[in-house]
Steps between C-alpha positions, in 0.01 A plus 500: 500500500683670801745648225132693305380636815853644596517604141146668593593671810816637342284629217272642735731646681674674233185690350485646812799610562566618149139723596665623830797602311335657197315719718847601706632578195284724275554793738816472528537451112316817439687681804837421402442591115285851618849586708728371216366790304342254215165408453251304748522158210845513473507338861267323390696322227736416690287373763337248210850405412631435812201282479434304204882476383745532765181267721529230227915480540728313754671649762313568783211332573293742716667821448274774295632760276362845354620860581650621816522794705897419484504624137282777566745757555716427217232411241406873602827616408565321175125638326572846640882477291425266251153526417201230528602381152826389585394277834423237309827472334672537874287263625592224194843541503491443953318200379715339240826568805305323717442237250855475460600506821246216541666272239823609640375336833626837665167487755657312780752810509225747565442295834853651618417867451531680846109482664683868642443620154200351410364613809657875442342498172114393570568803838585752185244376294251494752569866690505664096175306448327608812587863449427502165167338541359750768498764243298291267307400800426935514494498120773764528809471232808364639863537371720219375747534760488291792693740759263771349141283557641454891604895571198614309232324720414853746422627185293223400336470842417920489350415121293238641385669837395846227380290253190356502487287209846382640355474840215281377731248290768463752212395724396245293890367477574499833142338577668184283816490710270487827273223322843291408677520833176401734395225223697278720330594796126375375393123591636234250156498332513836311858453477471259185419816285834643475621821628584704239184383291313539788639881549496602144108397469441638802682832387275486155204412671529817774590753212209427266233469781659870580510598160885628566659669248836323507705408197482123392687228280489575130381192274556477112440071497824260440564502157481893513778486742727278340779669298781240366833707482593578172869546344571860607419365897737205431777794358460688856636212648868589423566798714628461854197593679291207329687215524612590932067496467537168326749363746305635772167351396690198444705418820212635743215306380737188478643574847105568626345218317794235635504658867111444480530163414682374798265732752242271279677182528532548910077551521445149365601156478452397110739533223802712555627759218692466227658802463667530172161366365323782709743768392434354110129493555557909630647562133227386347241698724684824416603395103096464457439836741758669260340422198136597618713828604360424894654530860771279629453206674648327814373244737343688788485367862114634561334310216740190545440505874102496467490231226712307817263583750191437285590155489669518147669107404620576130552701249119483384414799758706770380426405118122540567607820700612664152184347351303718723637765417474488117110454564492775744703746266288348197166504608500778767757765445237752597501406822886632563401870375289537813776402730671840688846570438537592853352149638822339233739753655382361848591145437818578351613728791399205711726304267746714520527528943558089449758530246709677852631236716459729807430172747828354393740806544522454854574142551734539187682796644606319837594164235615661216589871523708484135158387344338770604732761408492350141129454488487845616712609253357357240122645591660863544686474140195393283279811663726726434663350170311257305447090488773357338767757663340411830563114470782517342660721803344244756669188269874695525421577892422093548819431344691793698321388833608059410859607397580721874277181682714260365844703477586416831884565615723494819868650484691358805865682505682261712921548725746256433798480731729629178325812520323487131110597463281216370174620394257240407163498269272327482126466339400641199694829419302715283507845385223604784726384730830710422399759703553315852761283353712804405408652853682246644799467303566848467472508916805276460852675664727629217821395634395107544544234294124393296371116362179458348414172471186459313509086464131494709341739275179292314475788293703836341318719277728692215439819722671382805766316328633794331447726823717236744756479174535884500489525889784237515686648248490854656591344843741237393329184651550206355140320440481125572227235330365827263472218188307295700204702600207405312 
């Protein structure tokens, strides 16, 4: 009996949070596929599949998938070179590496990728996506660059201030930001609508009482909008550019979706993650995505975190979720073409200032100064570059930024009575260290006898062991314990 009623209160539960979490997440569906450059159901889609498939799968219990402002940028990107055709077949192939990389059980190695990067990469993502966005929020074209959407912006704010119609929509944008920030601000009561429902509505509702002219979401219903990629999209796939897309789709939604999980796993006390499982259940998402020819998918932290905090206990909640959202895009698909562009481009600037971990800098910069540098690094390189280029930089700066940490050495040049030099190493010698250990052996007098005993070393790379080899052999020293070091 006691087991029926907790079976009832979990079910109860559930439905509610999986309506808390639907209504979080059709604006942001919509937003994110409006900025992606595809149409207003394609985020849609992927919302329903995030949903009904990757809901029904193991993994992670409570965590909620569908598109994400983190692929924004470079979902962007790959329609503008590759066309809107050949998404689907980027998005398929991401999938079936992630599926593979499931079965492989590589998902417990995503957990060691530097939180530097990770960190580096949502800053990028999130300053390109912010920039980017206030020109939609104007209705004013922007360019593809990232370094050009930042240094153009006293253009864009002289278009908007002579503009009118710019004037007018960038209003209506920026009223959405104010809604979302002082959301938080109103008495728990109206906070149970959530914010960016609750500014979005609030947006649609102001502009058709005013009877603004301000552009809105296209609609053409979902089976309009689905376009399965056909062999010509799956022949594109063999230049460079598409499969460092591929690769890039791949390894940041995994990376997103897994990082997500444990943020997930620390808000509650149920089930923990399986990660390979969640990384397989990923692949699936985005093989099903691919074939409807729809946006990528990750786990995202906004959804996941209000199914938590709506009370969520299994899986049921963000099933229903994508259940919603079928029916919504099903039986009301009207209802999206009144929504402004403008209000979308508000949430997802809002989306984009939170994707910048400007509270943690500090704190990180008096801890951790090397993490910064990289994360810094990292967020500088995919403005100005691209994506993949920009993580991949921040991956060979984490491994620069371990190997000088942990290449530690001391050279102690020590005066027996007999007259002889005896310089001793020890630590790990590697090639970032030859610069101060040649300092001080080439400091060494000329005219004096010279031992290097290297039996402490825990480490010699191939670099330094040829350099002390040459060096001795130039200077005639005998080197003692060489075969040793490790």
């Amino acid at each position: 009996m006691l087991s029926a009623f907790k079976d009832r209160a979990f079910l109860r539960r559930d439905l509610l949070a999986s309506l808390v979490v639907f209504l979080v997440a059709l604006p942001l569906c919509v937003g994110v596929a409006v900025a992606s450059g595809v149409p207003a159901e394609l985020g849609l889609i992927t919302g329903i599949v995030g949903g009904l498939v990757v809901g029904a799968m193991p993994g992670s219990a409570l965590q909620v998938s569908g598109p994400a402002a983190g692929l924004t940028v470079l979902v962007f990107e790959a329609v503008q070179e590759f066309g809107l055709t050949a998404l689907g077949a980027l998005v398929l192939a991401a999938g079936l590496i992630q599926l593979a990389l499931g079965f492989l059980r590589f998902g417990r190695f995503f957990r060691a990728i530097s939180v530097a990067v990770v960190q580096g990469m949502l800053a990028g993502i999130g300053l390109v996506l912010l920039f980017g966005q206030l020109y939609t929020m104007a209705g004013v074209a922007q360019s593809r660059s990232g370094l050009e959407k930042i240094t153009g912006v006293p253009r864009l704010a002289a278009e908007i201030v002579t503009d009118g119609a710019a004037l007018t929509a960038f209003a209506v944008g920026a009223g959405t930001v104010a809604v979302l920030v002082l959301w938080k601000k109103l008495p728990r009561r109206v906070q149970v609508v959530p914010a960016p429902l609750a500014a979005v509505a609030l947006a649609t509702l102001v502009t058709a009482v005013a009877g603004l002219a301000v552009p809105r979401v296209r609609v053409q219903g979902l089976l309009a909008a689905i376009q399965p990629p056909g062999v010509s999209d799956f022949a594109s796939l063999t230049s460079l550019a598409a499969v460092g897309t591929v690769l890039a789709f791949a390894l940041i939604a995994s990376a997103e979706s897994l990082f997500s999980a444990a943020a997930v796993d620390r808000m509650h006390d149920g089930p923990r993650t399986d990660y390979d499982k969640e990384l397989m259940a990923q692949g699936v998402g985005n093989t099903v995505c691919g074939v409807l020819g729809a946006l990528p998918m990750t786990a995202v932290i906004v959804r996941s975190s209000a199914n938590v905090q709506a009370g969520a206990k299994t899986a049921l909640s963000r099933f229903l979720h994508g259940a919603w959202l079928l029916l919504f895009a099903a039986l009301l698909p009207a209802a999206i073409g009144v929504i402004p562009l403008a209000a979308l481009a508000g949430v997802l600037v809002h989306a984009g200032c939170k994707l910048i971990p400007v509270k943690e800098l500090p704190p990180l910069w008096r801890a951790h100064r090397g993490e910064v540098v990289v994360l810094a690094a990292t967020a500088v390189a995919i403005v100005t570059t691209n994506m993949f280029e920009g993580v991949i930089l921040g991956l060979l700066l984490a491994v620069v930024k371990i190997a000088w940490e942990t290449s530690h050495i001391h050279v102690d040049v020590q005066e027996p009575s007999d007259g002889r030099l005896v310089v001793t190493i020890t630590g790990y010698a590697t090639f970032l260290r030859l610069p101060r250990m040649l300092e001080t052996l080439e400091a060494l007098p000329p005219n004096r006898i010279v031992e290097l005993d290297l039996s402490q070393l825990r480490h010699l790379d191939h670099a330094c062991r040829t350099t002390l080899e040459n060096w001795a052999e130039r200077r005639g020293t005998t080197i003692g314990a060489l075969s040793e070091a490790a």
